[in-house]
N, C-alpha and C positions, 0 to 999 in steps of 0.2 A: 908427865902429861899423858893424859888416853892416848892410846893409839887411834890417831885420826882417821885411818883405813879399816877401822872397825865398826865404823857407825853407818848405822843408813841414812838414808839422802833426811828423815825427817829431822835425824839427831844432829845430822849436821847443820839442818837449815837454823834449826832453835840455837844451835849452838853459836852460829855467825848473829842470830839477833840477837841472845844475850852477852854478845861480846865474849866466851870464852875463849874464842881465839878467833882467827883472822882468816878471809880468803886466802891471803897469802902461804899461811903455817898449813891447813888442809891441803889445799892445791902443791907446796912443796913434798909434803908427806907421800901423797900420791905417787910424785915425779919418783920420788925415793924408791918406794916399793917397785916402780916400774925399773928402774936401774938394778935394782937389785933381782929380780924374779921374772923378768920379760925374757932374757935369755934361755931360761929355762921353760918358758910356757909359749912363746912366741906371738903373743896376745895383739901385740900391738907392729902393724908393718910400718907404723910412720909415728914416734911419739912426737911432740911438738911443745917443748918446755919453756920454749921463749914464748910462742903465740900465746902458751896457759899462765904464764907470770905476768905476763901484762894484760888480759883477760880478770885475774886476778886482783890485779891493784888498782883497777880500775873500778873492781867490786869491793874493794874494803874504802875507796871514795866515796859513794855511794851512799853505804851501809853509813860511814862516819857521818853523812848530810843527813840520813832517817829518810833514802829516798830506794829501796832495797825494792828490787822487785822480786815474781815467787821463787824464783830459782839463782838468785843472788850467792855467787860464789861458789855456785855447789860444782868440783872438778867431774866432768863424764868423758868415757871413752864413746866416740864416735864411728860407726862401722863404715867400710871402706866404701861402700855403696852410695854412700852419702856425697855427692858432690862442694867441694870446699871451696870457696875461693882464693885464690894463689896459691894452695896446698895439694898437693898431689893427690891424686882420686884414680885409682889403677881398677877398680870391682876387681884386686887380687890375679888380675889377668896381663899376661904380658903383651898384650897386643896394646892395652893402656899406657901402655910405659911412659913416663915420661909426662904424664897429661896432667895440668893446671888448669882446671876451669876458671873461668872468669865471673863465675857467677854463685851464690848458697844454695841450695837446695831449700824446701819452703820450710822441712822441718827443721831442718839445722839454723834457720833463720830465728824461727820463733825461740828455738832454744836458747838463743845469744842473744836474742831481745830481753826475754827474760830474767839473763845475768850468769846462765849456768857458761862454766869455765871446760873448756877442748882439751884434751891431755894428748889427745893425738886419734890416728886413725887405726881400726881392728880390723884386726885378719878374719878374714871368710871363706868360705868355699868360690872359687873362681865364676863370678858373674851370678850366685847365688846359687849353681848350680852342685847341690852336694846335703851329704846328711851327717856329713863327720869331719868335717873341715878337710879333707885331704887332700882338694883340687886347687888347690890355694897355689898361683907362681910363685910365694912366699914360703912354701913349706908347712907342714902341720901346724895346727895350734893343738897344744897338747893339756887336758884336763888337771886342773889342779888336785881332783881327786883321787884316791888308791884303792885299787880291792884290798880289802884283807884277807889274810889267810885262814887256812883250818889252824894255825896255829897262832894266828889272833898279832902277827907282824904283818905289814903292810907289803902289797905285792911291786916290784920292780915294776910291773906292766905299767906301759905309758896307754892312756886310755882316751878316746876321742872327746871333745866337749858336746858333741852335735853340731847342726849345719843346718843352713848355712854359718849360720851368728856364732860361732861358736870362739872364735875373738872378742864375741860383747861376752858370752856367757860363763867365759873362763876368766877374764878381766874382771867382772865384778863376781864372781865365786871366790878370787883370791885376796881380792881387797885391790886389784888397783887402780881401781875405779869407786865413784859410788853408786853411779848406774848406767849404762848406756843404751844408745841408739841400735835398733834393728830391723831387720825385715823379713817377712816371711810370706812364701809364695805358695807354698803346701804343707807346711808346720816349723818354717827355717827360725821362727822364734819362740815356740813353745815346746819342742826337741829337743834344744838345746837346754832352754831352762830346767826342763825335767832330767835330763842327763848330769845336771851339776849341780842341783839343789837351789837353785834361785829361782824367781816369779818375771812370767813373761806372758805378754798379753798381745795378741791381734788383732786391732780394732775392724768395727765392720767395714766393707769394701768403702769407701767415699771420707772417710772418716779423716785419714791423716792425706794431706798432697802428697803425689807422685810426684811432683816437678823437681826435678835435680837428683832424682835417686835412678842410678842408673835399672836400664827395663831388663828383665828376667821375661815375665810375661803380663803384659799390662792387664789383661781381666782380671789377675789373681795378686798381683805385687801389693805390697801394702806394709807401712811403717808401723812400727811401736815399740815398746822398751823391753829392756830386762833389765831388772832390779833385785832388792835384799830382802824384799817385804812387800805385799799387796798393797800397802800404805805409798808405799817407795814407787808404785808403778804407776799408781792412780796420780803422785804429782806430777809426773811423768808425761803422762798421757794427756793430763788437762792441759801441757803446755805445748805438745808436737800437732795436738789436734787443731785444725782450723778450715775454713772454706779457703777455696784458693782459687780464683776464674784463672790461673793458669793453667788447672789442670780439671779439664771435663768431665773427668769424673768425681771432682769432689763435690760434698754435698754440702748446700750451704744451710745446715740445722745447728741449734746453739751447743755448745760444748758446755754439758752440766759438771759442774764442783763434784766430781767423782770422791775425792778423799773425803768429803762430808758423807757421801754415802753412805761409808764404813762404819757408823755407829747406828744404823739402822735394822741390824739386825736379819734374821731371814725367819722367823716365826708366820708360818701359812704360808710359805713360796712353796711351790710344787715345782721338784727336781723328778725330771725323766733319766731311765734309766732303757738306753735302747740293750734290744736282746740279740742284734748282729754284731756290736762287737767282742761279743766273746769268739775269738777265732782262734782258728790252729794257729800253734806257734808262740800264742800268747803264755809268757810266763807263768807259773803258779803266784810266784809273787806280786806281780799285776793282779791279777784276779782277786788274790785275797788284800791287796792293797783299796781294790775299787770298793769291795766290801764293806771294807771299814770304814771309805769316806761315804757313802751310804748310810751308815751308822752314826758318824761324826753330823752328818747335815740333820737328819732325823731326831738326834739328840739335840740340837739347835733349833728347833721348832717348826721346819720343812717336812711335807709331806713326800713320797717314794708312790714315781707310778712305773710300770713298767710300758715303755713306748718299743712302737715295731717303725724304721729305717727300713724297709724292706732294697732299695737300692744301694745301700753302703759298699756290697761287696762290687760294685761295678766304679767306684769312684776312682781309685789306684788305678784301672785300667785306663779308664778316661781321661784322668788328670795326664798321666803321661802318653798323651795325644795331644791335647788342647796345650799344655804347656811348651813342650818342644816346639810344636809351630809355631806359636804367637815366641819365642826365642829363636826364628829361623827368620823370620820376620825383621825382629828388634833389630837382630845382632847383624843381617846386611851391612847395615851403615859399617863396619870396622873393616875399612878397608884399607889403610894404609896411605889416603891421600891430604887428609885434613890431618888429625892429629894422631898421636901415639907411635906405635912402633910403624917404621918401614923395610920390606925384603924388598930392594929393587928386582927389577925383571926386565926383559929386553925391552916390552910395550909394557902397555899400562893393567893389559887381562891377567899376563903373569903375573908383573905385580901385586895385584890383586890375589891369587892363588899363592903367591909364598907370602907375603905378609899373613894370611888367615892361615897356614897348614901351618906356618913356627908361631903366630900369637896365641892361639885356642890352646887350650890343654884338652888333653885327649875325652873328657868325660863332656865337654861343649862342645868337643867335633858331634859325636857320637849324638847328640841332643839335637844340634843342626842337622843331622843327617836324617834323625827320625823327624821330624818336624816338616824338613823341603819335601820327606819321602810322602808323608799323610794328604800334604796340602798339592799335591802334584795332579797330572791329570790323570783320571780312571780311577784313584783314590779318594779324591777330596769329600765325595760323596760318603765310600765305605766305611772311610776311618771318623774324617774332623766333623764331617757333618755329624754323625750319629754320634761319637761325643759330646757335641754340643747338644743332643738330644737328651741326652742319660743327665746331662746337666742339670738342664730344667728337671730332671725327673727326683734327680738330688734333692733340688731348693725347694718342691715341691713335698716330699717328705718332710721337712723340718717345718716347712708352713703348716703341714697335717699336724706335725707332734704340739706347733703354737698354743692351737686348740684346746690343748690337754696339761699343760706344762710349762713351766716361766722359762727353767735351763736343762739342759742336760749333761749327765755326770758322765763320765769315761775315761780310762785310763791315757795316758799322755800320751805311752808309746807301750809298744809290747815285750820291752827288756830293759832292762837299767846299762849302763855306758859299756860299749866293746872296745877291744882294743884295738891299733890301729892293726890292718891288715886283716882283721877277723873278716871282714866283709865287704873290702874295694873292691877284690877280684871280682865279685859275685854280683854283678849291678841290680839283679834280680833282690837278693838278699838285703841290699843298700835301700833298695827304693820302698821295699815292705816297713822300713821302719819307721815311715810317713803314713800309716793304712789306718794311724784314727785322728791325722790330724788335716789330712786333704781333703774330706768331706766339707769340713769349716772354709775353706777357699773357694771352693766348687759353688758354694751356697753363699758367698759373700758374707758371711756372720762375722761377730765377734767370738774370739777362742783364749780363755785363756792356762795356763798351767803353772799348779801352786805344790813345790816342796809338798808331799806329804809323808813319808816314807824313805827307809833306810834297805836295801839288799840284806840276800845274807854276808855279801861279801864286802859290808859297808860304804855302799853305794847310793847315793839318790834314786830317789822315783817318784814322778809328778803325778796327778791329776787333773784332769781336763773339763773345763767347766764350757759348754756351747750355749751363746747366748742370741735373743733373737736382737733384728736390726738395730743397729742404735740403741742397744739397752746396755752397755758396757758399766752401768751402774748396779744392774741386777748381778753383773758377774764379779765384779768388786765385792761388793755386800759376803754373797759366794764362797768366794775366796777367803775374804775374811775369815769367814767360818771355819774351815779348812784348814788355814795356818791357826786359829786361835787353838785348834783341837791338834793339832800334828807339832808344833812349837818349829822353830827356822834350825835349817841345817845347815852347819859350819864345816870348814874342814877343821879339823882338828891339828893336823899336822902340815904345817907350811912348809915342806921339804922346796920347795921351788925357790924359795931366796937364802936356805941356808948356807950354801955353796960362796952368797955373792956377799950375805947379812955382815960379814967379817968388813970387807971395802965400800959397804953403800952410804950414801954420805948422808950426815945428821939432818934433821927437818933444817937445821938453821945454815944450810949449808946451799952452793949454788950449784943446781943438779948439773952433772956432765953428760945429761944424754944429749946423744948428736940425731938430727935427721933435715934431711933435706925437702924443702917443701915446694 
């Protein structure tokens, strides 16, 4: 039989409607690969084998009546941000510990209306906060992918997946998933995609409900997938998107059949190409990567203008203003009295002070610190206000480029995947490798990043498509073009489950992962 962990979510769906095999045999496969290769990748802090078999067999019911809806049987890993009901939901932070919500999250909801199957929950950067998974109470999530050498063997170096999502973005880079859940608040889902060769999209601000995903920073937080294929994302997204009067800022506008889009071609779309982000620091490889998707789009029937962003370089600064606050804000509420961890104290102040100095990990202290320090008095004016100034002046350039241009092109990130330790020390170092994807949050757009390109060290490298409000079908289309002209990047070598591939139990076999929910 194919190896069920190899297909994208579309070859699976065709696959469950022509019968050649079952939610059950998929969704076991899955389970498999995760027993086999989660110890080594750490993808997943919560698998949930039992919830996905009966998830499962409730969808090969279904499918056996001809009553299948769009995402009927398809197994996804779910990010830990996600709030589950009776299933544990930590946002990777210890201060969570413990926590059972009693409620779905709106997009986890539609997801499971729809028929797709929960294989468990993924590791992230602690409360979203991170650009290489490494703030995680959970521990790394480690890239399925490897440099290669000058001598063309692959390098020991364990290499970050990106961050936050970097649990969704190594789980389905590896096959043990077919696509999962994400979020991203400054580029925490199109970082990661582009660091591990899969498709990740950020719809525009309103687009997907916030309700049940825990807050990072509510003006910028925002759901969407990563996937195998721009095909893969687009089912994706038609199903997580929806109005929601739960949550204020969703926008109650129709959710278009984005995967019909995909055959529409991009002949006469005009792609901008801004000339700020070419910045120090940015690779050679980037650069002659964006190049060539310039080349690839223009070969495709789009025409190449050159647009000026004149405020890009003030966004990085800005965002980390505006974001730590509205997280100093959020994260109040964790204090040890309602739910999750407790440090007792004599009164209730201590309390309060040791439950938040052992829950937080040190890069959310650090975030609350700059956030209570902006929003204080004698600064609130200096710092958040006039960020919130350069804001509008952001959204305001991209309104300008509207004018002139349907998307624009630009590099993902400005280096293909480091390894861990290259750049925790340095938070400076860490937070640049967000500086072409925070403009897209600052300005509420859609953003998304498509596989296009190999390192020389055989590494992934995205490109990043900016699309104007609520057009996430122009960047479909886009995209399309991009992976048709760049073809999908695999890993080649699954060194992650060979260790386990010897004891991992057959598809037809009843998985033994354990997790407590």
């Amino acid at each position: 039989m194919t190896d069920l962990t190899k297909l994208t979510l579309a070859a699976a769906r065709d696959g469950l409607a022509k019968k050649t095999f079952t939610a059950t045999e998929i969704t076991r496969a899955h389970l498999d690969a995760i027993e086999a290769g989660n110890a080594a990748l750490n993808a997943y802090v919560l698998p949930t084998p039992d919830h996905a078999l009966a998830q499962a067999k409730a969808s090969d019911e279904r499918i056996a009546k001809g009553t299948a809806r769009p995402l009927e049987g398809l197994p996804l890993g779910h990010k830990d941000l996600f709030a589950t009901r009776g299933i544990r939901t930590t946002a990777c932070s210890r201060i969570l510990d413990g926590f059972k919500p009693t409620y779905e999250s709106t997009v986890g909801q539609n997801l499971w209306d729809a028929g797709a199957v929960m294989l468990g929950k993924l590791n992230n950067d602690e409360f979203a906060m991170g650009s290489s998974n490494e703030t995680s109470c959970f521990g790394n999530v480690v890239s399925p992918w490897r440099r290669t050498g000058k001598d063309g063997k692959p390098s020991t170096d364990k290499l970050v997946p990106g961050g936050s999502s970097g649990g969704s973005s190594a789980a389905v880079a590896a096959g043990l998933c077919l696509a999962a859940t994400a979020t991203d608040t400054g580029g925490s889902i199109r970082q990661p995609a582009a660091l591990t060769g899969t498709v990740g999209i950020k719809p525009t601000y309103g687009r997907c409900s916030r309700w049940g995903i825990v807050a990072f920073a509510s003006s910028l937080d925002q759901a969407g997938p990563i996937a195998k294929t721009v095909r893969d994302a687009a089912m994706m997204l038609k199903v997580m998107a929806s109005h929601d009067p739960k949550d204020s800022t969703s926008v109650n506008a129709p959710v278009p059949d984005y995967e019909a889009a995909l055959s529409k071609g991009i002949k006469g779309l005009k792609v901008g190409v801004p000339k700020e982000y070419r910045v120090d620091g940015m690779s050679k490889e980037a650069e002659d990567l964006w190049q060539t998707g310039i080349a690839w789009l223009k070969a495709a029937g789009a025409t190449i203008h050159e647009i000026s962003l004149p405020h890009t370089k003030y966004a990085l600064p800005a965002y980390y203003i505006v974001a730590p606050a509205e997280c100093s804000s959020n994260l109040a509420r964790y204090d040890g009295v309602r739910y999750g961890l407790r440090v007792p104290g004599k009164d209730v102040t201590e309390t309060y002070e040791n439950t938040r100095a052992s829950g937080f990990g040190k890069e959310v202290r650090r975030r609350i610190l700059i956030g209570t320090y902006v929003l204080s008095a004698g600064y609130y004016d200096a710092y958040y206000l006039k960020a919130q100034k350069v804001r509008t002046l952001i959204k305001q350039d991209f309104d300008n480029a509207w004018r002139k241009v349907d998307v624009v092109l630009t590099p993902t990130t400005p280096n293909p995947a480091f390894a861990f330790g290259e750049k925790s020390g340095d938070p400076l170092a860490m937070y640049l490798e967000d500086i072409f994807t925070v403009t897209v949050n600052m300005a509420g757009l859609p953003g998304i990043s498509v596989p296009a390109g190999l390192s020389s060290q055989g590494t992934p490298l995205g490109l990043q498509l900016i699309g104007k409000p609520f057009d996430e079908e122009t960047l479909f289309r886009a995209g399309q073009a991009i992976e048709d002209a760049a073809g999908r990047f695999t890993v080649a070598d699954p060194w992650w489950s060979q260790t386990l591939a010897a004891t991992a139990p057959s598809s037809n076999s009843k998985p033994k992962l354990k997790g407590k929910r």
